[in-house]
C-alpha positions as CSV (number, residue, x, y, z in Angstrom):
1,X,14.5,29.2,1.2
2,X,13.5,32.2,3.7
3,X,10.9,31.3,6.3
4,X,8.9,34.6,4.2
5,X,9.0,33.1,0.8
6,X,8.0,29.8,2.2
7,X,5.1,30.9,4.3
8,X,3.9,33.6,1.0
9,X,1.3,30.3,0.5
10,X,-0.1,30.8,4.3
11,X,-0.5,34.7,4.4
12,X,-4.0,34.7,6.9
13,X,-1.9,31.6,8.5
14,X,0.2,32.3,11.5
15,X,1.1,34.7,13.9
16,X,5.1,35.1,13.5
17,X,7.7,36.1,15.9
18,X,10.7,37.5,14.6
19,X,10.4,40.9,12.7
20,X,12.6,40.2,10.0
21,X,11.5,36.6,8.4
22,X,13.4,37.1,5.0
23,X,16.6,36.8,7.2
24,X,15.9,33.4,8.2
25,X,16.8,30.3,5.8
26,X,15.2,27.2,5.9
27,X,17.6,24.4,4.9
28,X,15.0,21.5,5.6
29,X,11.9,20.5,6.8
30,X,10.6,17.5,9.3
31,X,8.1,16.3,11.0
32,X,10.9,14.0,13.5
33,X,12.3,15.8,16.1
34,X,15.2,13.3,15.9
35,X,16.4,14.4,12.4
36,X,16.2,18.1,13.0
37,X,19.5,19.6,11.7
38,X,21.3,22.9,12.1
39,X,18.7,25.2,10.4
40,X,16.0,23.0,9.9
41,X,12.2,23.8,9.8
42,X,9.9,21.3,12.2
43,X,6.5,21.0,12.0
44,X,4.9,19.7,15.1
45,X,1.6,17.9,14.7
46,X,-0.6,15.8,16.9
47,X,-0.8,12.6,15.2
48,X,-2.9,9.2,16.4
49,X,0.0,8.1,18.1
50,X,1.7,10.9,19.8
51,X,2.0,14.9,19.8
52,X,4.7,16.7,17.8
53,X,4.2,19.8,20.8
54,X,5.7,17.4,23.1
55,X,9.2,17.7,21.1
56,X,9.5,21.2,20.3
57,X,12.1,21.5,22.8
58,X,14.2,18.4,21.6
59,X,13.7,20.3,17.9
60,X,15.2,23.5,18.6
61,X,17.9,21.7,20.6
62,X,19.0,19.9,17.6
63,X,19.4,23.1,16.0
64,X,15.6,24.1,14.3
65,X,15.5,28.0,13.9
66,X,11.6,27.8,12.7
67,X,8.8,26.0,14.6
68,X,5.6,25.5,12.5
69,X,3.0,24.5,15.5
70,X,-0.6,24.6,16.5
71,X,-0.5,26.0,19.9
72,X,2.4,28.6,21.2
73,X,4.8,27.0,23.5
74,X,4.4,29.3,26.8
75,X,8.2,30.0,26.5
76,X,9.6,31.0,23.5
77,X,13.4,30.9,22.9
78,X,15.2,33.8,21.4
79,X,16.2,33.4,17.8
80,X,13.9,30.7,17.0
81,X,10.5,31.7,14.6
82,X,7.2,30.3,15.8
83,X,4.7,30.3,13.3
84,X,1.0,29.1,14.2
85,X,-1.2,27.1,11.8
86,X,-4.8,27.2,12.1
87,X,-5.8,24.0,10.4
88,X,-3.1,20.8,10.4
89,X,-4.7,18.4,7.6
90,X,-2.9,20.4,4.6
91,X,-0.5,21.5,6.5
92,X,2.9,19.6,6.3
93,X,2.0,18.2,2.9
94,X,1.8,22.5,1.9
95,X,4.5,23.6,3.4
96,X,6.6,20.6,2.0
97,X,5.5,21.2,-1.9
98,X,6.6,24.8,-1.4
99,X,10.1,23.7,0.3
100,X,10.5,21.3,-2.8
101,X,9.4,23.9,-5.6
102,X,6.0,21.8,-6.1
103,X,8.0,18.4,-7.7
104,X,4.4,17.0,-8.7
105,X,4.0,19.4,-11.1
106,X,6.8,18.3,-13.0
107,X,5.6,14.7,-13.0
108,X,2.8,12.5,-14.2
109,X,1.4,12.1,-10.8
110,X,-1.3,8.8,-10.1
111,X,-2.6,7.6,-7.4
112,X,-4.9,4.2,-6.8
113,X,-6.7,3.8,-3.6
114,X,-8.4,0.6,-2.6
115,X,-8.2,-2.4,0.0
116,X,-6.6,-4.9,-2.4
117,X,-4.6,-4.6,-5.4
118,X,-2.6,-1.0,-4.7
119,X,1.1,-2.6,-4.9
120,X,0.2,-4.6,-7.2
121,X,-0.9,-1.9,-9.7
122,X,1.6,0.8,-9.0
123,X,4.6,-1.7,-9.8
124,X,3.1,-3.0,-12.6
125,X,3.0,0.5,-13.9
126,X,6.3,1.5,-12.7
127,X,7.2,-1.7,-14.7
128,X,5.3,-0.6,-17.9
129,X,6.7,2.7,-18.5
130,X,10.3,1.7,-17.5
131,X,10.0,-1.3,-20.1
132,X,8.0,1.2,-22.4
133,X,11.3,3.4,-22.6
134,X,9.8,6.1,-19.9
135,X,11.6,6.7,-16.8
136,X,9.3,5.9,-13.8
137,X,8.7,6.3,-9.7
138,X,7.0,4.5,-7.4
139,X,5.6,5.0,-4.1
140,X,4.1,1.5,-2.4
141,X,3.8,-0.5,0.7
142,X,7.0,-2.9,-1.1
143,X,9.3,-0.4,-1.5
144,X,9.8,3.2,-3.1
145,X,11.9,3.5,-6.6
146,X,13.0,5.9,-8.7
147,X,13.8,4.8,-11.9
148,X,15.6,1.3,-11.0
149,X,16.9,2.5,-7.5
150,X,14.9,1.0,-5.1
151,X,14.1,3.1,-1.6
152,X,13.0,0.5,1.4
153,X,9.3,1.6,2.5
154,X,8.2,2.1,5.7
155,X,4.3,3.2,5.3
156,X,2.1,2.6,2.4
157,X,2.1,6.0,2.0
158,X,4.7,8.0,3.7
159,X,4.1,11.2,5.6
160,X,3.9,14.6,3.7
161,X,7.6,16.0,4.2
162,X,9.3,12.3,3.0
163,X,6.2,12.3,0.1
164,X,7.2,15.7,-1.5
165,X,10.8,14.9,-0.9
166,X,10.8,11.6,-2.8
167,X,8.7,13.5,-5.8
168,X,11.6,16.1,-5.9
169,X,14.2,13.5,-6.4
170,X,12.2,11.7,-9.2
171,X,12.1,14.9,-10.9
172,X,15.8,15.7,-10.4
173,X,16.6,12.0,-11.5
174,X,14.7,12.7,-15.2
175,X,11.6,10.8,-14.0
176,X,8.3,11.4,-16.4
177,X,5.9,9.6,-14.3
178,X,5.4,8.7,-9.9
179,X,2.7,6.2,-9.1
180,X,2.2,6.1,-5.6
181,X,-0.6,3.9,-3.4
182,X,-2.9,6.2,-1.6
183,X,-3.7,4.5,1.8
184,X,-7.2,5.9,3.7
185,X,-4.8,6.7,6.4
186,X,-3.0,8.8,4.3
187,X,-5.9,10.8,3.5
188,X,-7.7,10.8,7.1
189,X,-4.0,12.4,8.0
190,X,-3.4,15.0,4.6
191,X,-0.6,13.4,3.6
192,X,-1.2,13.6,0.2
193,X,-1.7,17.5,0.7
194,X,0.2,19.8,-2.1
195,X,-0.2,16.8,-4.9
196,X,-1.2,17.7,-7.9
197,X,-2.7,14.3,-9.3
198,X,-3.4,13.8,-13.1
199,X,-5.4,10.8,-12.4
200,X,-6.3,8.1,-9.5
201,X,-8.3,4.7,-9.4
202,X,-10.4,2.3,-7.7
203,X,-9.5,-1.2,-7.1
204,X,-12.1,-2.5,-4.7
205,X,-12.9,-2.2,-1.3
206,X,-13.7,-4.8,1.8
207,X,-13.3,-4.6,5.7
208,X,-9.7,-3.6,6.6
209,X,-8.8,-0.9,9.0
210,X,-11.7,-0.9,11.1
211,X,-9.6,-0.5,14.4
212,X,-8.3,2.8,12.6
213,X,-11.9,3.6,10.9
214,X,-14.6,2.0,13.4
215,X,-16.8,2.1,10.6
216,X,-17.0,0.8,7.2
217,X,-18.9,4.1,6.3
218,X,-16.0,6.2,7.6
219,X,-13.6,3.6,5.4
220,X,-15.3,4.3,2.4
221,X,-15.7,7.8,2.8
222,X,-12.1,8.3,3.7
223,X,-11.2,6.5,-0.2
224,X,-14.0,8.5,-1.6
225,X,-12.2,12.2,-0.4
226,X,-9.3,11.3,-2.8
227,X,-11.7,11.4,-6.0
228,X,-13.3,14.5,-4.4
229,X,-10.2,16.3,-4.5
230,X,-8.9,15.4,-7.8
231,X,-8.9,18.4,-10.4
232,X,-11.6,19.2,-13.6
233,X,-8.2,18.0,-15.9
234,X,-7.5,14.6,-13.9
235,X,-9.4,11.1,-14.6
236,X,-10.6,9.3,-12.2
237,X,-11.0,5.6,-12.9
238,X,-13.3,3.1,-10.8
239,X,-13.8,-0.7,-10.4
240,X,-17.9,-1.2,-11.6
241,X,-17.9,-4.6,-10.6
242,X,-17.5,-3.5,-6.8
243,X,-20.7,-2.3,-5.2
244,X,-18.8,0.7,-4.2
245,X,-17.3,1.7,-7.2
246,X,-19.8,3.9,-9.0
247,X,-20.4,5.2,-4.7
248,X,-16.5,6.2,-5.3
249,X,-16.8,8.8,-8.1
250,X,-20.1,10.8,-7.2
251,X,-19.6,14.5,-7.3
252,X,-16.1,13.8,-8.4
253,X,-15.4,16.6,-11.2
254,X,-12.5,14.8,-13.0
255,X,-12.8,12.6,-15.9
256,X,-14.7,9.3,-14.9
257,X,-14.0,5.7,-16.7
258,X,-14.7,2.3,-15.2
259,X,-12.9,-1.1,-16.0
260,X,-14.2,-4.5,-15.2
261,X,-15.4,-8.1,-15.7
262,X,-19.0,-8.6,-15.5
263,X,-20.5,-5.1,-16.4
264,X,-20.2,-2.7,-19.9
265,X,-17.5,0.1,-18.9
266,X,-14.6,1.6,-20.7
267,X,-11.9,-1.4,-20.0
268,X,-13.7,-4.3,-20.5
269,X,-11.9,-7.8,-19.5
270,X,-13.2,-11.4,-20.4
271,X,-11.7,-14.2,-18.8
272,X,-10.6,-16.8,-21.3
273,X,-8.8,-19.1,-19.7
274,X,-7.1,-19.2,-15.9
275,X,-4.3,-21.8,-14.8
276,X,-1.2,-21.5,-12.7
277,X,1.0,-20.3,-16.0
278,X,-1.3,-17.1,-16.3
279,X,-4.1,-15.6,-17.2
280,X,-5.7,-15.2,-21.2
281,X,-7.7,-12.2,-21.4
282,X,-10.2,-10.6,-24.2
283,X,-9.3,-6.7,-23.2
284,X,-11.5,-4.7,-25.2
285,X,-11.5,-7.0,-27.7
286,X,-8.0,-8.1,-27.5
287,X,-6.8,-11.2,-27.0
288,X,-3.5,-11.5,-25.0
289,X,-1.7,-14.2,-22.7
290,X,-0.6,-12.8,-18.9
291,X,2.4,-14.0,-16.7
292,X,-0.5,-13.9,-13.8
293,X,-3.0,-16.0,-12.5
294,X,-6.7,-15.4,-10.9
295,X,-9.6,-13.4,-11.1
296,X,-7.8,-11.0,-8.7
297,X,-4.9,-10.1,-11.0
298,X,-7.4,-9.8,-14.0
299,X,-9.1,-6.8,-12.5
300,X,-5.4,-5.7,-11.6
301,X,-4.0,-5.8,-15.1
302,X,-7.5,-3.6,-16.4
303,X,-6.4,-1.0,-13.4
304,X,-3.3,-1.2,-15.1
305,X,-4.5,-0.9,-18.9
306,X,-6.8,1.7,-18.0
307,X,-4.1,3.7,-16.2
308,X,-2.0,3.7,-19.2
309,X,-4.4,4.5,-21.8
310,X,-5.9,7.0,-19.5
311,X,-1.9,8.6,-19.7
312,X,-2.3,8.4,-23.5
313,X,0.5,5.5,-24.2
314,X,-1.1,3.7,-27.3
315,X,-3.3,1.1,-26.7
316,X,-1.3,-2.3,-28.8
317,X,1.9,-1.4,-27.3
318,X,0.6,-1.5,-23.9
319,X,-1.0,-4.5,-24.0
320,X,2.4,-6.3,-25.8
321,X,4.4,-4.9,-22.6
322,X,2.0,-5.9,-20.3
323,X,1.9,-10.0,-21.1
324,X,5.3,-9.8,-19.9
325,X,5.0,-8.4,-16.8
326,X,5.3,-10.4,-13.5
327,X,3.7,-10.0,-10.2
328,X,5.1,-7.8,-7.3
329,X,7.1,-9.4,-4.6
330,X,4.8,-11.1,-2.6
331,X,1.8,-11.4,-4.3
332,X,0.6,-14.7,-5.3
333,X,4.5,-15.6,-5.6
334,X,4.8,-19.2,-6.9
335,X,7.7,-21.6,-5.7
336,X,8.5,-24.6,-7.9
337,X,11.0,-26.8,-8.9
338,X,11.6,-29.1,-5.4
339,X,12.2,-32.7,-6.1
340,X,8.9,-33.9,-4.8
341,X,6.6,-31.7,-6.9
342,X,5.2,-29.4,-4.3
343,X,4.2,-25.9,-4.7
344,X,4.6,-23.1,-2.4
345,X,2.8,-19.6,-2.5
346,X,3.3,-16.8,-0.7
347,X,1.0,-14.1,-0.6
348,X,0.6,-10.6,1.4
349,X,-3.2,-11.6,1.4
350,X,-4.3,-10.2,5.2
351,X,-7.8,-9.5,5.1
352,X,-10.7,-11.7,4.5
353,X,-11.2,-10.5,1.0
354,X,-8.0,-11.0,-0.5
355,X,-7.2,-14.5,1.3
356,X,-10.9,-15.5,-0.4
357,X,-9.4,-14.2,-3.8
358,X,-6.0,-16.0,-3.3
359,X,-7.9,-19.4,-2.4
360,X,-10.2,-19.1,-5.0
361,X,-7.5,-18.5,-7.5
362,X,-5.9,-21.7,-6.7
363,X,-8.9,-23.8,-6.6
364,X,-9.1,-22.6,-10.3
365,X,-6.0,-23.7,-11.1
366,X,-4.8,-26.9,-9.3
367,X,-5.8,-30.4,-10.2
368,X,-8.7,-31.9,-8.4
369,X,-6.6,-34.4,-6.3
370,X,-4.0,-31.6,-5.3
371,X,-4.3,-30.6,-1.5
372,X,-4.1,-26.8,-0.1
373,X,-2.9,-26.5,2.8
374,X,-2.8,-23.0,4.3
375,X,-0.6,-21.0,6.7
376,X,-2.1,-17.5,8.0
377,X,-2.0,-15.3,11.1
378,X,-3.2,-12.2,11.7
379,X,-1.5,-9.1,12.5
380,X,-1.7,-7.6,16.5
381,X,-3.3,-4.1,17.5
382,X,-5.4,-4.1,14.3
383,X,-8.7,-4.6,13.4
384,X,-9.9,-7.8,15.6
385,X,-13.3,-8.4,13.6
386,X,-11.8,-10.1,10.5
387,X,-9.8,-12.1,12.6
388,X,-12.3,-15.2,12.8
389,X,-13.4,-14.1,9.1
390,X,-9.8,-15.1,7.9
391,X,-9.7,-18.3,10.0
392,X,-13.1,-18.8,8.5
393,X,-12.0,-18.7,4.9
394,X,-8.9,-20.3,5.4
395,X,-10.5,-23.3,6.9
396,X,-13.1,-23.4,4.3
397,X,-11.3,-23.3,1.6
398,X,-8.4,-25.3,2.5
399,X,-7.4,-29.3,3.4
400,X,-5.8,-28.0,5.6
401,X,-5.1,-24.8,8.2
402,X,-2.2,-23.5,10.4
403,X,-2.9,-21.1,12.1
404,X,0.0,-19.4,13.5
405,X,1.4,-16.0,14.2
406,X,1.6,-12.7,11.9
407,X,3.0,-10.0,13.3
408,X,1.7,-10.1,16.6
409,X,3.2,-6.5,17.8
410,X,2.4,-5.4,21.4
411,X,-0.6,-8.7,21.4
412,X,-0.2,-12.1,22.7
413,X,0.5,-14.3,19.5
414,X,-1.5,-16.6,21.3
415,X,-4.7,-14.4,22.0
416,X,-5.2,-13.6,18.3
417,X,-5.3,-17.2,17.5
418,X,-7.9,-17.7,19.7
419,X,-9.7,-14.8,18.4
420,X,-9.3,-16.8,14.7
421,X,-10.4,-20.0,16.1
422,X,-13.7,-18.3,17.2
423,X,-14.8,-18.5,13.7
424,X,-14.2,-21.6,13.5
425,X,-16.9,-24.8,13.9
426,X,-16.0,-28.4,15.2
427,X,-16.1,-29.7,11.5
428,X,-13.4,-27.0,10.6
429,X,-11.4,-27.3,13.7
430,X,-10.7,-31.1,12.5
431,X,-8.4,-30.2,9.9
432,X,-6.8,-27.5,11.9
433,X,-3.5,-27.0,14.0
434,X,-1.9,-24.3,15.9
435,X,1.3,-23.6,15.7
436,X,2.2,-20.3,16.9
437,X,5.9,-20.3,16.0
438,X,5.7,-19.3,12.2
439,X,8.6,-20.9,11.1
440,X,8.1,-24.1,12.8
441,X,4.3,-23.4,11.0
442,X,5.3,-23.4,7.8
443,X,7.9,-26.1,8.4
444,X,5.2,-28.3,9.1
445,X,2.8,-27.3,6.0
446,X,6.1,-28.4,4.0
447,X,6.0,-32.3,5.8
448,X,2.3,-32.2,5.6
449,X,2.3,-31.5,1.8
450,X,2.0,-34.7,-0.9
451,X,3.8,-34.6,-3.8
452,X,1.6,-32.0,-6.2
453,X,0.4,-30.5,-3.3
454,X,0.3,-26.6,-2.7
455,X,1.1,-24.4,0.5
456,X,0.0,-21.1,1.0
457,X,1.8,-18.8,3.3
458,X,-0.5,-15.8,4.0
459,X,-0.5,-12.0,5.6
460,X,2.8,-11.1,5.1
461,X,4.4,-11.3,1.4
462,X,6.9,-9.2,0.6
463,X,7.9,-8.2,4.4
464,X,11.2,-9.7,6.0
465,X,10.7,-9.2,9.5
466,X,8.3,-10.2,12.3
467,X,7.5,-7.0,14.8
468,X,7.4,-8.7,18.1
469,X,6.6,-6.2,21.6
470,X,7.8,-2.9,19.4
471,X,10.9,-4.8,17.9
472,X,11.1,-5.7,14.0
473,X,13.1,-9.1,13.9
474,X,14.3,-10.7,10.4
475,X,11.7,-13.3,9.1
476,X,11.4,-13.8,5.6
477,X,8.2,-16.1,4.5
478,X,9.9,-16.9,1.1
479,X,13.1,-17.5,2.6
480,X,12.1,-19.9,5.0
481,X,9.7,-22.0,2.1
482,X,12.3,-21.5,-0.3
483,X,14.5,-23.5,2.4
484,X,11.9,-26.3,3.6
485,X,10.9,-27.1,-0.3
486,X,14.5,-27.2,-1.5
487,X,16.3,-28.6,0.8
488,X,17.0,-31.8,0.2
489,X,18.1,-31.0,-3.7
């Protein structure tokens, strides 16, 4: 593509530097100076972390003949266009739908924004359509797929140029719909610029994110600019059991539906009956039998319903699809079958909200006389107020507590436990140990654990490493349960 034609969408935009812009073919586009190619395109933007000016130099060096930027470098080399944005939100994510013929238009596009539930949903969907006979995409903190290829994720949601890029491939591979987790990052940053949504919902929100945020108010409004954006056409669907949910869709202009439990709304869900086989469910009048268990997963499989009928699929044949699906990696993910009885859970629960949901669930569903006994951390160089919260709820809601480290990052492991334990009172610090090597934690919950018992390991789920001091090293939660339940079979 020439720099010209891909620019046409910024006319007012920039102030360019080579007189003849036709002549000069774009054959990519990046943000990552590092990945430049012979006749690439970078886009230099000051992020959070760092600023894409810095690496101009590195760009052209790795062979970029067009520099999208926000300030002029003072010296300009010869041959190499400089083009100058004016605003940077919409930027990348613009420039990349152009560069990738605007994939989303050729797709079913829906996003779902919230604290809790978003991988959840979106692979439950991607499951539904795929077992419906549709071809499908997802986008999600566990892992990008197109159809049945699966893509390893790095971000919830990814930045604009790998976003637009992954769309294009889904359309190229015959894929009818994407659904893709919209993190309040994401939109803080524009990364969902250029997308042209048919829909989006609303699963709930609670403190997360506050060291990015500061405020709840600035959360919330950051989720709430998704619905703002989304088109007259488009349908936005909200939670109306969460205090926030009707908050979510003011002044939004698409199509508005709510789902939940305890109020009248479009998707209307009952609770009939919740043990550790799944979840029976009166939707809309339905009765039908889920593969999942707790209140959590009942608003998730509405989101879900919802979703789908929103899309138009027909109503029955949703529902029989859906009381076959199973949960996403990592959430709520049950481990049976070790000769002493013992059940092990591992869940990405990491923020107050969801570990109360996940403990709740399995009060609901365990015997009386079964024990819980709970293994959580908290992840470094995040938000440091929920930190006591978790220990809090943990301890509250368990037999027993381990608190150990998460993903501790550039922090001492050590330090965030004792930020936990500051939530804790004398009472609950009697039926709690520290452990801050995570294996040997859970190794412990597994000796600990009576027959019948069942041990939750919470905060990282699906991951299978431990980032230690900038470093990602392999640690698998599942793995390492999987090991200490089964191991003397």
């Amino acid at each position: 593509m020439s720099t010209k034609k891909l620019f046409d969408i910024l006319p007012e935009e920039g102030i360019f530097y080579d007189s003849d812009l036709s002549s000069v073919k774009i054959k990519g586009v990046s943000l990552d100076s590092r990945v430049i190619e012979k006749g690439f395109l970078f886009i230099a933007l000051r992020g959070h972390v760092t600023d894409g000016h810095r690496y101009i130099g590195k760009a052209i060096e790795q062979g970029a003949i067009a520099i999208l930027c926000k300030e002029l470098p003072e010296f300009k080399v010869k041959d190499v266009v400089y083009i100058r944005y004016l605003e940077k939100e919409k930027i990348a994510g613009e420039v990349a739908s152009r560069f990738y013929d605007y994939p989303s238009r050729n797709l079913k596009v829906v996003g779902i924004t919230g604290t809790n539930g978003k991988s959840s949903c979106v692979t439950m969907l991607h499951d539904l359509v795929q077992s419906l006979g549709y071809k499908g995409g997802v986008i999600s903190t566990i892992a990008n797929k197109i159809g049945k290829e699966v893509i390893p994720a790095q971000l919830t949601t990814p930045d604009p140029i790998t976003l637009h890029r992954l769309l294009r491939e889904m359309v190229d591979s015959g894929c009818e719909y994407a659904f893709m987790e919209v993190s309040s990052h994401a939109m803080v940053q524009g990364r969902v610029a250029g997308i042209e949504f048919v829909g989006g919902a609303f699963t709930n929100i609670t403190q997360d994110h506050l060291d990015y945020h500061r405020t709840m108010k600035a959360y919330i409004a950051a989720k709430k600019s998704f619905f703002d954006r989304l088109g007259k056409d488009a349908f936005a669907l909200s939670n109306k059991d969460d205090k926030n949910g009707e908050v979510m869709l003011q002044n939004c202009i698409a199509h508005k539906k709510y789902f939940g439990l305890r109020h009248a709304c479009d998707y209307k869900g009952k609770i009939l009956s919740n043990d550790m086989e799944g979840l029976f469910l009166d939707v809309n009048t339905q009765r039908v039998h889920f593969n999942l268990s707790g209140a959590f997963n009942a608003y998730n499989i509405l989101t879900v319903y919802g979703i789908a009928c929103e899309l138009g699929l027909e109503k029955e044949e949703v529902l029989v699809h859906m009381s076959g699906l199973k949960h996403a990696e990592g959430r709520f993910e049950k481990i049976l079958g070790n000769p002493e009885g013992k059940i092990g859970i591992v869940d990405y629960a990491h923020t107050p909200d969801a570990l109360d949901n996940v403990l709740d669930t399995i009060k609901e569903v365990k015997n009386r006389e079964v024990r819980t006994i709970t293994v959580v951390g908290c992840g470094g160089n995040r938000d440091k107020v929920k930190r006591p919260l978790m220990a809090q709820i943990a301890a509250l809601k368990s037999d027993q507590i381990i608190l150990t480290s998460d993903n501790p990052r550039n922090e001492d492991p050590d330090t965030i436990i004792d930020d936990m334990e500051e939530g804790l009172n004398k009472e609950l610090k009697n039926k709690t140990l520290r452990i801050t090597d995570r294996k040997e934690a859970i190794r412990t919950a597994c000796r600990l654990a009576r027959s019948g018992d069942i041990i939750l390991v919470a905060g990282k789920g699906h991951e299978t490493y431990q980032e230690i001091k900038g470093k990602k090293f392999p640690f698998d939660d599942k793995k390492i349960l999987i090991a200490e339940l089964l191991k003397d079979i």
